[in-house]
Every structure is written in C-alpha cells, then in structure tokens.
C-alpha positions in Angstrom: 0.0 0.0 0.0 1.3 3.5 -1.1 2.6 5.7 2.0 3.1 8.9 0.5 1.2 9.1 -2.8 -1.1 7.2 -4.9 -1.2 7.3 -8.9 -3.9 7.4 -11.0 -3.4 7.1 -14.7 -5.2 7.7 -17.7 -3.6 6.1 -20.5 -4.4 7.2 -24.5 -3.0 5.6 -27.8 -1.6 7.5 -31.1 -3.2 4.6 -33.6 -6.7 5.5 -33.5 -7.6 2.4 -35.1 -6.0 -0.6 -34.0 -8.1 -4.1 -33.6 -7.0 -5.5 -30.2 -7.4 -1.7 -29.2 -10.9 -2.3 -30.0 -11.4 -5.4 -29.1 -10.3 -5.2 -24.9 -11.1 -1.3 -24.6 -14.2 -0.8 -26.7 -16.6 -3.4 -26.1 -15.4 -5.9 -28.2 -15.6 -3.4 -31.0 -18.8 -1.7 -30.3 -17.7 1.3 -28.7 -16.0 4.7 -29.8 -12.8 6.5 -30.0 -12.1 10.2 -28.8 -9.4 11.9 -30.4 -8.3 14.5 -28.0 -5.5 17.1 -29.2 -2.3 17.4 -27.1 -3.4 21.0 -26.1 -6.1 19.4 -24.2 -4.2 16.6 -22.1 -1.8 19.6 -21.7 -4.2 21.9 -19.6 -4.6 18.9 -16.7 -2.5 18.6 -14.1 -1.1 15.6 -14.6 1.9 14.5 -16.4 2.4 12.5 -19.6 4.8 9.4 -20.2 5.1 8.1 -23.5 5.4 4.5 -22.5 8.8 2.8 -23.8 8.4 -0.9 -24.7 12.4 -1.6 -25.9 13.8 -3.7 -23.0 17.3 -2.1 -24.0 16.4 1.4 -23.7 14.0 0.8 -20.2 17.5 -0.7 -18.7 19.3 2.1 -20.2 17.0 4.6 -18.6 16.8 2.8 -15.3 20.4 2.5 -15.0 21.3 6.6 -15.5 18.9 7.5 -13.2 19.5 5.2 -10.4 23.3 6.4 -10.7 22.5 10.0 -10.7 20.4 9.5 -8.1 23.2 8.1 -6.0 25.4 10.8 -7.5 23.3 13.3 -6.1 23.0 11.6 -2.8 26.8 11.0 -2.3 27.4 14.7 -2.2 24.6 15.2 0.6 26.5 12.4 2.4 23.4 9.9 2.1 20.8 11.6 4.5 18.1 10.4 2.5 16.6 13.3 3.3 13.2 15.1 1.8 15.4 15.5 -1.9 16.1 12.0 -1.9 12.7 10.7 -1.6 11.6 13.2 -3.9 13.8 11.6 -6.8 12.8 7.9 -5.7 8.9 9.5 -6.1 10.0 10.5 -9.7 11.7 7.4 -10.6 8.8 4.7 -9.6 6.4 7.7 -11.7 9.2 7.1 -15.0 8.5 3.6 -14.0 4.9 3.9 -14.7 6.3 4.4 -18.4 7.9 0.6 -18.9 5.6 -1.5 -20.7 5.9 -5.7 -22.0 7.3 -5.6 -25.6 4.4 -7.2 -25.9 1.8 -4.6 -25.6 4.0 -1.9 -28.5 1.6 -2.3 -31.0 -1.0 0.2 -28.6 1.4 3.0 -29.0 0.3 4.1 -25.6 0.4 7.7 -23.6 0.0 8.0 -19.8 -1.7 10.8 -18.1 0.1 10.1 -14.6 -1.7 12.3 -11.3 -0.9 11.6 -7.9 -3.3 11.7 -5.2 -1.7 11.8 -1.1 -2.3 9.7 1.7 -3.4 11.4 4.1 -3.7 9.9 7.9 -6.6 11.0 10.4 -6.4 9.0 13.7 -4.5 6.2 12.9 -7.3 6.2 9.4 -5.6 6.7 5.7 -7.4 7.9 2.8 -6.5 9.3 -0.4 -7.4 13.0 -1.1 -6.6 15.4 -4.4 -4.6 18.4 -3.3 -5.0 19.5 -7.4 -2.0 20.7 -9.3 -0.5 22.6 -11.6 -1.3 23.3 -15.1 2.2 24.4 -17.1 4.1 24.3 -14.1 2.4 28.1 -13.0 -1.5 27.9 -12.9 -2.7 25.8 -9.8 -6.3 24.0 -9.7 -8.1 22.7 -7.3 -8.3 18.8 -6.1 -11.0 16.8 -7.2 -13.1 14.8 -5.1 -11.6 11.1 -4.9 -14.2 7.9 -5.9 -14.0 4.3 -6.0 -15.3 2.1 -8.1 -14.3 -1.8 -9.0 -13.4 -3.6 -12.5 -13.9 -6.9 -12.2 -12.2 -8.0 -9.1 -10.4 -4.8 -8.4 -11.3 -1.7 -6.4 -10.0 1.3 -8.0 -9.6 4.6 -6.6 -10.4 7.8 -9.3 -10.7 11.2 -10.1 -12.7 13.3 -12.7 -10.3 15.7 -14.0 -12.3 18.6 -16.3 -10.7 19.3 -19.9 -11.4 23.0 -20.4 -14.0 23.8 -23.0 -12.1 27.0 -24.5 -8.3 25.6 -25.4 -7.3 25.6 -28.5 -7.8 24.4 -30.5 -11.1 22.5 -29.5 -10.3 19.4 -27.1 -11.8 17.1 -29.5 -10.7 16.5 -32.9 -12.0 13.1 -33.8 -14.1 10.4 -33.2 -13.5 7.2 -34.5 -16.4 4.6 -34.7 -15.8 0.9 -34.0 -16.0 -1.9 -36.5 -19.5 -3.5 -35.0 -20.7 0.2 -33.5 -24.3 -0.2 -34.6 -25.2 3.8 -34.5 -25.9 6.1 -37.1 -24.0 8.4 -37.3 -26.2 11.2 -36.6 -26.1 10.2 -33.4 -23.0 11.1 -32.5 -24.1 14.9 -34.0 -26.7 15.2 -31.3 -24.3 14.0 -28.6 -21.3 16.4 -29.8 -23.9 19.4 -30.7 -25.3 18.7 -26.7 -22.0 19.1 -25.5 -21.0 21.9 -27.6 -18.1 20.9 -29.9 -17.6 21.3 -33.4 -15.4 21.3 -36.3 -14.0 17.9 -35.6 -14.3 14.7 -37.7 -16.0 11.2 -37.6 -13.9 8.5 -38.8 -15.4 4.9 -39.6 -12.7 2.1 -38.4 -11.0 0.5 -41.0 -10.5 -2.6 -38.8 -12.0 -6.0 -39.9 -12.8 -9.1 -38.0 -11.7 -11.3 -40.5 
C-alpha cells in the first residue's frame, strides 16, 4: 500500500484504429474512439509518459537515473533526506512508463496524477490536493471515488478538460468496427455538449 502518494493514470494511444485496441477497450468493437489534441491533455494537471516498450532502452533509462540518483545523494553524504525521496517518487512515476514488448503495438500515452495519503487518527485515505497546469497555474483537487473492475477496487478522479483551449479538445471520433449507431447520433451528442469542427472516422478494422 502507497505511503506517500497514490497514482492514477489515464492512458491514450496514437493509432486511432488498431483491432485488439478495439477489441479489450471498446466493447469488443462496439464502442467509440475520442481523439483528443495534445493541447487538451496539456491543460490537466497531470503528467504525460510516452510508454517505452524496448527492454534495452528501459534498462538504459533505469540504469542513468539510479546512478544520478546516488550521484546526487553522495554529495549530501546519504541523508536520504526530503530531496532524496523526492527523486525515488520521480523514478517509480518514470516507471509507470515501462511496458511488456508485448503490448507496442497500442502505442500508448500515460496521463500520470498523484493523489496523497493522508492519515486521520491512525485512518488513511486518499485526497486530491489538485496541481498545476504548465508548471504556474494551480487547480483545485477533485473529489476522490471508488469504483471496482472486475475483481479490483479502483480509486479515481474526474479531471475537467477545459471547454475554451485551443484548439477544440476534440478532434476526432472514430467509430468501432461493430458500432451499430448512425452516425447522426453522435451529431446530437457532440452538438449537446457543444463541440464542433472535428471529424468522424469509420474504423477500417475487420474481423476477418
């Protein structure tokens, strides 16, 4: 169990249309793709890790910051004081961004927010103490929630994407292979929510 801080991550993909994409994320197919600009994942406060799936290159990594992390350390004669736990924090976040080989074909992004444990008589919880946006513009926390997938219990936050970035925060939306909705549809929705001048894409993906 986390005694400091507590991630929560949001993860995205570059390949908008990618069959096992839709297949484990979409409802085996039937579900939809938002294509968000970078603007837009820019103005939370969280940070973003383009995962690295080369073994040779997460060793690599690993290896030049656990030495410069000792580096730094030698010279404050190994206190291990609040700077050195700091750069532990930021290497299990860098962490985060190591993925299976396996998995490359997602071509995945992760939106990375901490939440902190807080202690109240002996009683931890998780609370949002918000952020920054840019490094200079601070928001406010969001309330935390729970809520379980499959077996799990997952602790989350709602973070709002600004309506007026720019450009819009939605560019795309891509439609699943077995999506049975017409396509007006997903003009009502958008209209509702008030975004326009993006695209709808149809997924080129087959089953077969």
């Amino acid at each position: 169990m986390p005694l400091i801080a507590h991630p929560v991550i949001c993860s995205f993909s570059k390949d908008p249309d990618v069959l096992s994409q839709w297949r484990a994320y979409a409802n085996d197919g039937t579900g939809v793709a938002i294509g968000f600009t970078g603007n837009a994942l820019k103005s939370l406060p969280a940070m973003l890790l383009e995962v690295e799936y080369n073994r040779e290159k997460q060793l690599s990594g690993m290896m030049q910051t656990l030495i410069a992390i000792y580096l730094a350390e030698a010279e404050r004669n190994h206190s291990r004081g609040e700077d050195f736990v700091q750069m532990c924090g930021q290497l299990a976040l860098f962490k985060i961004a190591y993925k299976n080989p396996a998995f490359a074909e997602e071509k995945e992004v992760r939106s990375v927010h901490l939440l902190t444990v807080k202690k109240d008589n002996d009683m931890p919880r998780l609370e949002d103490d918000g952020g920054l946006v840019d490094g200079k513009t601070e928001v406010p926390g969001q309330p935390v929630k729970y809520r379980t997938y499959r077996d799990g219990l997952i602790a989350y936050i709602d973070l709002p994407i600004p309506l007026d970035v720019t450009p819009q925060p939605v560019r795309e939306l891509w439609v699943g292979p077995k999506n049975p909705n017409w396509v007006g549809n997903f003009l009502y929705m958008m209209s509702t929510y008030g975004f326009k001048d993006y695209e709808i894409h149809q997924s080129a993906a087959t089953y077969r």
